[in-house]
C-alpha positions in Angstrom: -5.5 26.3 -3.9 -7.7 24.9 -1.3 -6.8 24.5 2.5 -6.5 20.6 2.8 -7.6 18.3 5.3 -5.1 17.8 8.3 -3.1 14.9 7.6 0.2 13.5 9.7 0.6 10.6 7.9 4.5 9.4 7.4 6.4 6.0 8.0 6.2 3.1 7.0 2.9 1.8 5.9 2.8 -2.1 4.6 0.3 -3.3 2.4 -0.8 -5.5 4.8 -2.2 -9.5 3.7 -5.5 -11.0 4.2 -5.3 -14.4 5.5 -7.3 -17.0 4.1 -7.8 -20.8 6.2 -7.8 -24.2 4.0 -11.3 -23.7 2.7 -10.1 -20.3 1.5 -12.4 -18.3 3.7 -11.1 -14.9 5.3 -9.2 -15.8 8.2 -9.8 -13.4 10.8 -7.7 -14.5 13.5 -4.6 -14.5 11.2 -5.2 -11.8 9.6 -5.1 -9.6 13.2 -2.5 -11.9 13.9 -0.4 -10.6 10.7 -1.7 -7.2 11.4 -0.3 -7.5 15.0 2.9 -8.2 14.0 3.5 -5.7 12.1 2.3 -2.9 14.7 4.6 -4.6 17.6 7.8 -4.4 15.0 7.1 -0.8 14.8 5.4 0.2 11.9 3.9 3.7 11.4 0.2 2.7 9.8 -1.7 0.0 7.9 -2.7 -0.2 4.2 -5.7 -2.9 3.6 -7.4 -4.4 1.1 -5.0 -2.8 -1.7 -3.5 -5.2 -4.3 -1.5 -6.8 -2.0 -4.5 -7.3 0.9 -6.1 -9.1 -2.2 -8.7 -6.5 -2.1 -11.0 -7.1 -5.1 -10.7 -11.1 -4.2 -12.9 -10.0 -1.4 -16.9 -9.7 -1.1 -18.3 -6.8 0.2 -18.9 -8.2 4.1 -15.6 -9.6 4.0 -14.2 -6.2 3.2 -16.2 -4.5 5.8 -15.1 -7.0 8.7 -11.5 -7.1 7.8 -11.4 -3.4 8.4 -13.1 -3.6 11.3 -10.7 -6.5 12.5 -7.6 -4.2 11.7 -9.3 -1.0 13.7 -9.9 -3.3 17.0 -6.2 -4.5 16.6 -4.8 -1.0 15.9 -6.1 0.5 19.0 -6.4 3.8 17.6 -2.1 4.4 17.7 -1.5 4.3 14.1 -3.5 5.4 11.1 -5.6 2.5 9.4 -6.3 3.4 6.0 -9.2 1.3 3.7 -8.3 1.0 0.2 -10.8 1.7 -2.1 -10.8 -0.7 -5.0 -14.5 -1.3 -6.3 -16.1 -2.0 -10.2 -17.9 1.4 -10.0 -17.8 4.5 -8.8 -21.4 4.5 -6.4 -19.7 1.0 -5.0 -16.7 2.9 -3.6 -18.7 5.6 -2.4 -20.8 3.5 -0.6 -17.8 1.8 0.8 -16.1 4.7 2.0 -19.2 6.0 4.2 -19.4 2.3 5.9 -15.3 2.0 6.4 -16.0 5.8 8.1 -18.7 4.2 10.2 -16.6 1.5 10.8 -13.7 3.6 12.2 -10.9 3.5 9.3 -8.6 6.7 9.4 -8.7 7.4 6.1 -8.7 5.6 2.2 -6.5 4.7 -0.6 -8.6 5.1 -3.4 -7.5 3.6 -6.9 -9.7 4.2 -10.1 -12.5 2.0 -11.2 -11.8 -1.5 -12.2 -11.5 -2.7 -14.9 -13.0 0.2 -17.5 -9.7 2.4 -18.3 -11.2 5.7 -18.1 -10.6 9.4 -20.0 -8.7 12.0 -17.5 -12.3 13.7 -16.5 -13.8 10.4 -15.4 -11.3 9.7 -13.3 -11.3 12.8 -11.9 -15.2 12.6 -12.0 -14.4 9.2 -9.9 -12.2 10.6 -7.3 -14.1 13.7 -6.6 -17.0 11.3 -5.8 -15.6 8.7 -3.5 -13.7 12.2 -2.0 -17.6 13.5 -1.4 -18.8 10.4 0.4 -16.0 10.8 3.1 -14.5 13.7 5.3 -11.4 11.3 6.1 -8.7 12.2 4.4 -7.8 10.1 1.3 -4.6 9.0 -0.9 -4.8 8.6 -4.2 -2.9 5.5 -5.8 -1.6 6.3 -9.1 -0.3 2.8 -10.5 -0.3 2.9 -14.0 1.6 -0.2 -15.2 -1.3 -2.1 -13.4 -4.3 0.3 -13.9 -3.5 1.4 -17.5 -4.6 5.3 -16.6 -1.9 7.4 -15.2 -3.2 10.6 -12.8 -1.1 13.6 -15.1 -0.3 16.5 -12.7 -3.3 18.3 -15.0 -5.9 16.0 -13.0 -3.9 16.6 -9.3 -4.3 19.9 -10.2 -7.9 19.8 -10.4 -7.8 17.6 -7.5 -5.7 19.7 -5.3 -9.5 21.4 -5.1 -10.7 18.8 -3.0 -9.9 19.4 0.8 -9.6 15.5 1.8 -7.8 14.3 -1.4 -4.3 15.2 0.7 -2.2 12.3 -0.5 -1.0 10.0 -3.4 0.9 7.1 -3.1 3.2 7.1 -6.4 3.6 3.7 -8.1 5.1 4.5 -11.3 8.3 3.3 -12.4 9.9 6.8 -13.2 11.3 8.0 -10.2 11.1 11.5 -12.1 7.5 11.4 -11.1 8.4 12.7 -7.3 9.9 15.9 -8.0 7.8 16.4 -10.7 4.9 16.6 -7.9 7.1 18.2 -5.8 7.6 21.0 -8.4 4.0 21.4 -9.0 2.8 21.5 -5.6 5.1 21.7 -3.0 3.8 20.5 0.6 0.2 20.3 -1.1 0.0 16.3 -1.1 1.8 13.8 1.4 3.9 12.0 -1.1 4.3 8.6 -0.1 6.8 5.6 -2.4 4.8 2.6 -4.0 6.7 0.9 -5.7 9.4 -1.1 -3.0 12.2 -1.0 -5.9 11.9 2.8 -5.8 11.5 2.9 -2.2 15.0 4.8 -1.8 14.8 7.5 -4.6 11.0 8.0 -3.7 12.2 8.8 0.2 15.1 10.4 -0.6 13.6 12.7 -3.1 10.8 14.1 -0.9 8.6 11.4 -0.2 7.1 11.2 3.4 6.4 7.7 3.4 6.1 4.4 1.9 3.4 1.6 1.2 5.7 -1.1 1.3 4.6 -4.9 0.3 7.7 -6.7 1.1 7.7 -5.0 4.4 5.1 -7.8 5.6 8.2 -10.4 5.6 10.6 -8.0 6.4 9.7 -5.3 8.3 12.2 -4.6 11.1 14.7 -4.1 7.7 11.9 -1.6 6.2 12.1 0.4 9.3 16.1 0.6 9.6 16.0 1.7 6.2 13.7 4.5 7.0 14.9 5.8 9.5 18.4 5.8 8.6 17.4 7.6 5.3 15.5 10.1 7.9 19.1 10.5 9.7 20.8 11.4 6.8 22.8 7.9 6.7 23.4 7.3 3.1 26.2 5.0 4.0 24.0 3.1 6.2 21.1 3.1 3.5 22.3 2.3 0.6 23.4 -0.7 2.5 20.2 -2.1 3.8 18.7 -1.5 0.3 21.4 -3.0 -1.9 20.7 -6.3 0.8 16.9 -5.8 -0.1 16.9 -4.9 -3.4 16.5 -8.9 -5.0 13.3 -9.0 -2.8 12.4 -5.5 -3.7 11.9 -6.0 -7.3 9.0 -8.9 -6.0 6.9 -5.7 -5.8 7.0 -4.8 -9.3 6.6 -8.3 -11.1 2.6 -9.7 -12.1 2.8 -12.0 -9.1 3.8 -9.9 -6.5 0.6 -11.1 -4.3 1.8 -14.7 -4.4 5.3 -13.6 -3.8 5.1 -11.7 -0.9 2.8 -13.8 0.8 4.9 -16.6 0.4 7.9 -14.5 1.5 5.7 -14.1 5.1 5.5 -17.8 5.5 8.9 -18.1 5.3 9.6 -16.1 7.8 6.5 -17.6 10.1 5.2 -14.3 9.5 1.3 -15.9 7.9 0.4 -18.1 4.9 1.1 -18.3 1.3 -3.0 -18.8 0.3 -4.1 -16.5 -2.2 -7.5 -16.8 -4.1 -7.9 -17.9 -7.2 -8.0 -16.7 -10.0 -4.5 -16.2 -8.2 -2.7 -19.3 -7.1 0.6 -20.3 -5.1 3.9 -20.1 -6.4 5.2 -23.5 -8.6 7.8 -24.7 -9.9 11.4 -23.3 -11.3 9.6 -19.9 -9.9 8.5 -20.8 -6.7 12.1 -22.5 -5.9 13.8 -19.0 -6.7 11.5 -16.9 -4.7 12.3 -19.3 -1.9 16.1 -19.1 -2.5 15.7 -15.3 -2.5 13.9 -15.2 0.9 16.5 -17.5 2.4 19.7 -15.9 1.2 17.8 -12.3 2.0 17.1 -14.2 6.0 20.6 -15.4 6.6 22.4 -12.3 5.1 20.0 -9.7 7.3 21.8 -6.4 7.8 21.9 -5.8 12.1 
């Protein structure tokens, strides 16, 4: 198996929002605002421009200058990593050698939009974007939302690849990390994806987690971290029972709107999304918000 790439990257890692202003143009200044935030409260990277930074609502500047916003606000203290979400396969190639120009620390790359493709061309797809890069990348194995699932076949093939040194593991079978594990051992930096998995992910080997809710609540994400990291059980299973309403936001079709309305509850950034995605409504909207607020006023200290 081939000697990876160097790569350090634990913690907590929220999917980070894009702000938009009225007009529904990329707000800058909020977004390092949101991005801010989250660095002062602790956190141990950034994840942009994935599902939940709205990533493929996003022109190709836009892309480029909110990465570049997030590296000037990082200050080179934690990891920024670019996801990689693009229609074709020379698209996120070409993105990944500007975000390297730009400064990003490394990718999350998710297959091709759109087209479901075999098992070789999504390895052909991977080993591509991998090639256009020497920053190390993580794979983002989703496949209730990207209808292809990476078997541990493909990683195997992929483990070939110096700088593929990650995945972030967003399928609902919590199975899936030992399975990993098993196969490859301290091969891949296993990080949680899904938040209502968060728990068994960490507890059963994962080094990290890409966390969406975490934008809302992230002084919570991080107790519950490091008190799995201590060995606290007790203490744990606690915090996540507490979170575990808001949690399952991460899995449902409108998790974007959802979470991003969660953060302007707690005066945290704006609940704008871009269409063909739009805000919360109705009987939905009014539970989400009753969720947020009983999740506020019963925080674990």
């Amino acid at each position: 198996m081939t000697t990876p790439v160097s790569c350090t990257w634990s913690g907590v890692f929220p999917a980070a929002t894009t702000q938009f202003n009225a007009a529904l143009d990329v707000d800058l200044p909020a977004t390092q605002r949101v991005q801010r935030g989250l660095l002062n409260d602790g956190v141990h990277g950034l994840v942009l421009m994935g599902t939940v930074g709205e990533g493929n609502s996003l022109t190709a500047e836009e892309k480029r200058r909110v990465l570049a916003a997030a590296v000037e606000v990082s200050e080179g203290k934690v990891p920024v990593i670019a996801g990689v979400s693009e229609f074709t396969t020379a698209a996120a190639a070409s993105f990944v050698r500007d975000a390297e120009r730009i400064g990003a620390s490394g990718f999350m790359v998710l297959p091709a939009m759109v087209y479901v493709p075999t098992a070789a061309e999504l390895e052909f797809h991977f080993r591509t974007v991998a090639a256009a890069t020497g920053l190390p990348i993580m794979l983002y194995n989703n496949p209730p939302s990207y209808r292809v699932n990476i078997d541990i076949a493909t990683l195997g093939r992929l483990a070939e690849v110096p700088n593929i040194v990650s995945i972030k593991e967003s399928a609902p079978d919590s199975r899936r990390f030992t399975d990993i594990i098993n196969a490859f051992g301290e091969r891949f930096v296993v990080f949680a994806g899904l938040d209502d998995i968060a728990f068994e992910g960490l507890t059963l080997g994962a080094k990290g987690w890409v966390s969406g809710l975490t934008n809302a609540f992230p002084v919570e994400s991080l107790l519950l971290y490091s008190a799995l990291c201590d060995g606290n059980l007790e203490t744990a299973r606690k915090i996540y029972r507490w979170f575990m309403p808001l949690l399952h936001l991460d899995s449902e079709h409108d998790l974007v709107q959802s979470i991003k309305l969660a953060e302007q509850i707690m005066g945290r950034g704006s609940e704008r999304v871009r269409p063909p995605r739009l805000p919360l409504s109705g009987e939905r909207r009014a539970a989400v918000i009753a969720m947020v607020e009983r999740a506020r006023d019963s925080r674990p200290r």
